[in-house]
C-alpha positions in Angstrom: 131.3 97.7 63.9 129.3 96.1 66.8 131.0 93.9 69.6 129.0 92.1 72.3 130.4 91.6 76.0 128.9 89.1 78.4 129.5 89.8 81.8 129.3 87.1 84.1 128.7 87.1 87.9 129.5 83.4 89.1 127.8 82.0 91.7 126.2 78.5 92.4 122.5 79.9 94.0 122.5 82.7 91.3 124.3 83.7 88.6 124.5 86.9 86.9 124.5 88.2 83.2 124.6 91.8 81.9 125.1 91.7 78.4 126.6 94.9 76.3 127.3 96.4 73.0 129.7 98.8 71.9 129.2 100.0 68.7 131.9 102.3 67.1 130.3 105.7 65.8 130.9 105.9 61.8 133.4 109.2 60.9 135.1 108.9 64.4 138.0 106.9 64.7 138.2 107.1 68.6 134.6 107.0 69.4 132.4 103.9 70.7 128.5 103.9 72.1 127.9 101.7 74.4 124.2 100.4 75.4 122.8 97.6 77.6 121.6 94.8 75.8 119.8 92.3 78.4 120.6 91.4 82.2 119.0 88.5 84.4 120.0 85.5 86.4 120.0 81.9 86.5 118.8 80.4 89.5 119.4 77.3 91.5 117.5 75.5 94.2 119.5 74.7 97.4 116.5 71.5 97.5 118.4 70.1 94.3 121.1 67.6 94.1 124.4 69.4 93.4 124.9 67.5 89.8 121.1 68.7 89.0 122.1 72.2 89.7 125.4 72.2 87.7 123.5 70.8 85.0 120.7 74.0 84.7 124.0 76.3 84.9 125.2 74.0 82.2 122.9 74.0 80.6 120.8 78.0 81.2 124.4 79.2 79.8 124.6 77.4 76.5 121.1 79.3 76.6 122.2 82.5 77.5 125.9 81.9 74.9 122.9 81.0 71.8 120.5 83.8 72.5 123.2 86.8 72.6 126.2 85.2 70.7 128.9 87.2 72.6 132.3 88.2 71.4 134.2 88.4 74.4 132.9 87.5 77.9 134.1 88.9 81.0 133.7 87.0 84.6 134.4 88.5 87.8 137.3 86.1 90.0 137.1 84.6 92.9 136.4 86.5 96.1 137.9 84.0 99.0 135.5 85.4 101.9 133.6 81.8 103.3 135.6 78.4 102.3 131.9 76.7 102.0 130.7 79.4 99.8 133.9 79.7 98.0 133.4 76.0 96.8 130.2 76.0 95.7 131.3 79.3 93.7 134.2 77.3 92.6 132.1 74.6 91.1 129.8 77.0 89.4 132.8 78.5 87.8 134.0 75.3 86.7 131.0 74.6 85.1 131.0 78.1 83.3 134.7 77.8 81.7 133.4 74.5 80.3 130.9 75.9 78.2 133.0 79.2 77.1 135.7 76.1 76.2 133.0 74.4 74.0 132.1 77.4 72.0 135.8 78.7 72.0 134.8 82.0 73.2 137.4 84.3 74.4 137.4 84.8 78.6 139.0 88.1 81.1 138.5 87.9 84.0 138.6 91.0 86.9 139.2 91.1 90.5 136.2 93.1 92.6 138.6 95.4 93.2 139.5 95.8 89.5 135.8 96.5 89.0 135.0 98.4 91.6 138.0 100.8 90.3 136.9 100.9 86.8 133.4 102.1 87.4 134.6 104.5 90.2 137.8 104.9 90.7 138.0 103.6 93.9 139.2 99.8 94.4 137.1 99.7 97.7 134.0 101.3 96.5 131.2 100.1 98.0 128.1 98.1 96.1 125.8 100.8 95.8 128.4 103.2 94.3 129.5 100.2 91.6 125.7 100.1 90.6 125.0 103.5 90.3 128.0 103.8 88.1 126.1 100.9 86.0 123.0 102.9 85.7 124.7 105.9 84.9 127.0 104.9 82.5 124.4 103.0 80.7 122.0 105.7 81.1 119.5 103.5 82.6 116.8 105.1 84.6 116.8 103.0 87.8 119.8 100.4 89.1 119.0 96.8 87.5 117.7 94.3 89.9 119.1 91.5 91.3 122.0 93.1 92.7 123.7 89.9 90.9 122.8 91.2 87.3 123.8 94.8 88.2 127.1 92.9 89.2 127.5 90.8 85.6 126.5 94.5 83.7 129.8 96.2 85.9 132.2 93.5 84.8 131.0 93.7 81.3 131.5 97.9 81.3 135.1 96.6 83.1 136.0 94.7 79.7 134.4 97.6 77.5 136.8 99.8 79.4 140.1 98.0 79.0 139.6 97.5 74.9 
């Protein structure tokens, strides 16, 4: 039995997706693979009108929800670190619970501390160490690129970890 994880970096500039599988290994109960499927980003142009960029995140995740039909999708929360940036993050995330409300798809969502823990074991590990955990649990070769996919792939192995 296959199950799919989105994991979702919000933001309003760029967006993150790392999408997973975990496949259960037939004659073992207890035992699940897990591979990368796909990461990447959608992008938005500070030049644009905030409605017109709300729209391509609209309308880029309907994209992203139809290409890799997802059984659970995890987001990382809200880190409060800028008010301004916070906002605009706040609106992206809006904008992404919509969508996962139109197709009913089932939502966690994790601190960056919860993630950071998960993959390391330390709640204030450091970026570098969170995607080098990524790459090695995924057996990946080199750390994906942007930093804001490497970021959707570690909540995704987050949720993989707490089913």
């Amino acid at each position: 039995m296959e199950k799919r994880i989105l994991g979702l970096d919000p933001g309003l500039a760029i967006l993150g997706f790392g999408v997973i599988t975990c496949t259960q290994i037939p004659n073992k109960v207890q035992e699940t693979r897990v591979n990368m499927l796909d990461f990447g980003v959608i992008k938005t142009s500070a030049d644009v009108e905030m409605g017109q960029r709300l729209c391509t995140l609209f309308d880029d995740l309907h994209t992203v929800m139809e290409e890799f039909k997802p059984d659970l999708v995890a987001i990382e929360k809200l880190f409060f670190y800028r008010m301004s940036s916070t906002i605009l993050v706040a609106q992206a995330r809006g904008v992404l619970i919509l969508v996962l409300g139109q197709r009913r798809l089932p939502y966690i969502e994790f601190t960056p501390a919860q993630i950071k823990q998960a993959l390391t074991g330390y709640g204030n590990a450091d970026k570098l160490d969170v995607q080098e955990a990524v790459a090695r649990e995924l057996d990946l070769d080199e750390i994906p690129k942007p930093d804001d996919a490497a970021d959707a792939l570690a909540v995704a192995l987050t949720a993989y970890y707490q089913l």
